[in-house]
Structure formats: C-alpha cells, structure tokens
N, C-alpha and C positions, 0 to 999 in steps of 0.2 A: 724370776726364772733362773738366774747366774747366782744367784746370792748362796747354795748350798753345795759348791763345788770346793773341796777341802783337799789337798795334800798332807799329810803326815809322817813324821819319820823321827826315829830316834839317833841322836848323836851319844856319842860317851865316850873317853880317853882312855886309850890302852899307852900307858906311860912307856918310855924310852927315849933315849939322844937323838937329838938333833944335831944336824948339820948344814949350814947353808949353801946354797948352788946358785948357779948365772938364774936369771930371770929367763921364760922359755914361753913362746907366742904358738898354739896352735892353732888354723886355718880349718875348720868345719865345714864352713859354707860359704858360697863367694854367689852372688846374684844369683840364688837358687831360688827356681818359682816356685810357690806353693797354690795351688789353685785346684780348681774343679773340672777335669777334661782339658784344661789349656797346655799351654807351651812345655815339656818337660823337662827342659835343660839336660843337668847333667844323666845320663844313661847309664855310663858306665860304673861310677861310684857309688850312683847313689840307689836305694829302694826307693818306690812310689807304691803309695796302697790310696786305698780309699779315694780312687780318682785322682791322685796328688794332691787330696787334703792333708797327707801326712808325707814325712819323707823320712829317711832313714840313711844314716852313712854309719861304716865302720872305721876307725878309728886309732891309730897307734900313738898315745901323748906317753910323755915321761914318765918315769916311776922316780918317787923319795923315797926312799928307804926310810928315812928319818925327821920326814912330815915335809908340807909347804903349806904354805896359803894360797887358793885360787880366786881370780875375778872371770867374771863372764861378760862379753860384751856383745849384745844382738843391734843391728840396723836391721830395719824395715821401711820399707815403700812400696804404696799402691803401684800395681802394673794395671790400674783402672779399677779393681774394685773399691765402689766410692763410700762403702759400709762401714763400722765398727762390729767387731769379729772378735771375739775370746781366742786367744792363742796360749799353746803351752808349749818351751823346749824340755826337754827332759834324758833321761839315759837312760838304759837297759843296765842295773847292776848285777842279773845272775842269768847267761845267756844259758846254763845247765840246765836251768829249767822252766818251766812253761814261763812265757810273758807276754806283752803285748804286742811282740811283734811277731813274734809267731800265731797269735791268731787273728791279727790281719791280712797274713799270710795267707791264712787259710791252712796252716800248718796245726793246728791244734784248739782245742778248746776249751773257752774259762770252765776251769775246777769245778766241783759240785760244790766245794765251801770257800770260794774265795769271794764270794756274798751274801747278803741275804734276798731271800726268793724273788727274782726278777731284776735286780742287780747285780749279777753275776763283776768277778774282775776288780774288784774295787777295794776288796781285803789282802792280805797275806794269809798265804795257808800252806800246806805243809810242801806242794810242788809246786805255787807259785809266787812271786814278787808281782805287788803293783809297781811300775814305772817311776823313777824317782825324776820329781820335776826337780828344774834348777831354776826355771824364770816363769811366770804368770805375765800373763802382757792383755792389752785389746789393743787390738789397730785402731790406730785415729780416722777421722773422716777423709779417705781418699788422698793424704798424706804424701810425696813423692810425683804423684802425678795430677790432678787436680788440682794440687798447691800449683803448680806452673804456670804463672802469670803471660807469659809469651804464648805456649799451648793453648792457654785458657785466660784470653784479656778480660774477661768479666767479673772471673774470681778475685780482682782486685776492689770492686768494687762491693765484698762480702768481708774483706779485711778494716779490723777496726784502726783508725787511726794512730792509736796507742801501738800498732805490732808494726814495728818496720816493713817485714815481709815476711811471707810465710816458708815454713820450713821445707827442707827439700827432701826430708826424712827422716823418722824417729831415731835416735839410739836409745837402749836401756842399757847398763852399768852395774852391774853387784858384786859384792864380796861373796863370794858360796865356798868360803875358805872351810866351812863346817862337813864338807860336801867330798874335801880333797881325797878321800879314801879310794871314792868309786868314782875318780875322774882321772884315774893314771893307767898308764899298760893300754892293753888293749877294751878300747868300748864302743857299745853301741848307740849313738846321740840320734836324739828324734825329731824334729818338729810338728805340731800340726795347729793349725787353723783351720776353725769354723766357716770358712766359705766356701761358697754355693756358685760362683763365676768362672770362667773360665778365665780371666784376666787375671785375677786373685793377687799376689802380692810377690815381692825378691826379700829376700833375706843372707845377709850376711853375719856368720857367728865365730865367736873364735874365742880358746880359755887360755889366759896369761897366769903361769908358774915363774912365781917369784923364786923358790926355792929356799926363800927365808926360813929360818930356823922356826916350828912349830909343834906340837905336840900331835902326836897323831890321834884322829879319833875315827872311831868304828861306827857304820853306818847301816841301820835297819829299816828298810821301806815299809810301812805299816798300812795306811789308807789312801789311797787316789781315786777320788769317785768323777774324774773329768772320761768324757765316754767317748774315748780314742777310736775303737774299734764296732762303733754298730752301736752301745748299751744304748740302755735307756736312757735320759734324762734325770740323774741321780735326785729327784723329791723325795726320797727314801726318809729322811729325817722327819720329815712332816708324818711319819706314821708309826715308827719305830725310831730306836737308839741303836747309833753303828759301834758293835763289838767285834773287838781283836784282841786274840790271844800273842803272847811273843814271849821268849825266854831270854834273859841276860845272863853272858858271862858272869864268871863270879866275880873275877879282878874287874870288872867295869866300874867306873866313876865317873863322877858328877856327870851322871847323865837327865840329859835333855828332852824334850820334847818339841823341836819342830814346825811350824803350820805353816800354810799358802793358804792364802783365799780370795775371793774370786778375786778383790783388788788385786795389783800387780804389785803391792809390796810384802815383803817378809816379817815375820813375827819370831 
C-alpha cells in the first residue's frame, strides 16, 4: 500500500563565491503534538489542519549569500499512539502560489493539471509546487511512551535480552545540504503524520547552518504523490506513467535528479 509514494526534485549549481560563517541552530518545533483531535499545544505559532494531522509553522532561518550546507535533525515519541504511521516533514518553497498549504486551508484548490485524473496535487504545473519533502520517517511501535519500563513494567518482559533497554525516543539526522536554497530567509516547514488518535505523537525539529563554504544550487520541486491534504491514495502508477514537464536554466549544471521513498532514506 506505502510502497508508491515518491518525492522528486531537481538540484543543479548556479556557480559563484563562497564564504564561510558561524555555524547557526534553528528551533522549529519543541514537544509539538501531532495527532487526531488530541492535545494542540502550541496555538499561537503554529497552523493545525486536518485535525492536527498536520502542522504548519512560519519561519525566519538565515540567508548565505554564498551557499552553506544544511543537516536536519527530527525526535519523535509516542504520546500513546502505540502504531507505525508513515510521516513526512517538508517546506512550502513558493508561498506566491497555490500549494499545500493553502488547500488545507481550505484557501484554494489543486490545479486542473497538477495531476493526473483523480490525483489531483502531486505534479508541478504552471501555478503550483508540490511540497518539497526534507525527511521520510515511520514511527516506531509506540516508542517514547510504551518503551517506559516504570509506566509500563510488563513491556520489559517483550525486550530481547540482547537490547539493554529500550529507547526513550527516535532521532532521525540527515544532510539535506542539496536542499539549502529553499531552507533560508523566510519559510514555511510542515509536518504531518498518518494518525488516526488523539494521543498521536511530540516532535521536535530543528536545521543546523554550518555556514561552511559551498556551492549554491537551485532547487525545483517536480513530484510528491504523499496525500497531505484529503488525495487519494497515490496507486496511480499501477495504471499509468507519472509525467512532468519542467524548464532549466540555461547556465544550470550538473544537474541532478533527487528521490524519497517510502523508506526513510535518501537516494
């Protein structure tokens, strides 16, 4: 069922000097809930859509002029939901025009061509960007809360002998230095997880600017068939081939091509 959810996106070098700067930590999210009807935390920063399956904060990180490399680092822990849940953090690279957070809003709706027929959202087209993911994740079994040996004295006796003890929270860790174009100045970072509880999960996110010296490169969001907003269930491949159009600068090189899938690591 998860096996045909793809991201896509083009990287490629618009050349010029660098310069290096301090290393620079920004704070996205600190013990934000994400769940289904449950607890909302924060109110004032943040958007909630889709029950607070999603969340939304706006964003003011650094600008290089002259490139950096970025890492992302996400915690998660159950607040009781004791599931594994498909998760994706992601950003809003072109708030000018339509995207997905505007029609969760309820501000606006996918394009006539930014799919094909009954997948609506999941292409680029001429007025909208799909969502540029940064991380792919599943929550572990109940991870955070459930792992709690003290809370929960039986769950010791489900631990293999071979594991000390169990964890009191995932972290994920990546380089998405390919990414640093559309992750400075002002933006718009998303979460959302597939659950169904109102206990659902906390999250903590935060991207470290090194400032190191790097070549800038230009970034084009092409395909995200993960159905943020309402879609379908993208099995769109099992019937057709998903086509996108896109135009390149002229001065672009060594450009790339991108993928996520559903696994949580990068290609």
């Amino acid at each position: 069922m998860r096996d045909n959810i793809i991201l896509l996106f083009l990287v490629f070098v618009i050349c010029g000097k660098i310069q290096a700067q301090k290393p620079y930590v920004v704070e996205i999210f600190k013990d934000q809930p994400v769940n289904f009807n449950g607890v909302k935390g924060d109110t004032l920063t943040m958007e909630r859509v889709q029950d607070g399956r999603i969340v939304f904060k706006k964003i003011k990180a650094p600008v290089f002029p002259k490139g950096t490399d970025v890492k992302v680092k996400m915690t998660l822990k159950s607040a009781g939901d004791a599931w594994d849940k498909s998760g994706s953090l992601f950003v809003i690279t072109d708030p000018q025009n339509i995207d997905i957070r505007d029609i969760a809003l309820g501000k606006a709706s996918f394009p006539e061509l930014s799919g094909p027929g009954g997948y609506p959202g999941i292409i680029k087209s001429k007025n909208y960007n799909p969502a540029l993911e940064i991380l792919r994740f599943m929550t572990p079994f109940g991870v955070g809360h459930y792992s709690d040996e003290k809370a929960h004295p039986k769950i010791r006796y489900n631990r293999p002998v071979s594991v000390p003890n169990w964890a009191p929270e995932v972290v994920w860790e990546e380089d998405i230095s390919e990414l640093a174009e559309e992750l400075q100045g002002e933006i718009i970072v998303g979460v959302w997880i597939d659950t169904w509880t109102a206990e659902g999960y906390l999250i903590d996110v935060s991207l470290e600017y090194s400032g190191r010296p790097l070549a800038k490169r230009m970034v084009i969001p092409l395909v995200n068939t993960i159905y943020y907003a309402g879609q379908k269930h993208p099995d769109v491949f099992s019937q057709q081939d998903l086509v996108t159009k896109f135009e390149l600068p002229q001065n672009a090189e060594d450009v790339k091509i991108h993928y996520i899938t559903t696994l949580p690591w990068r290609t």
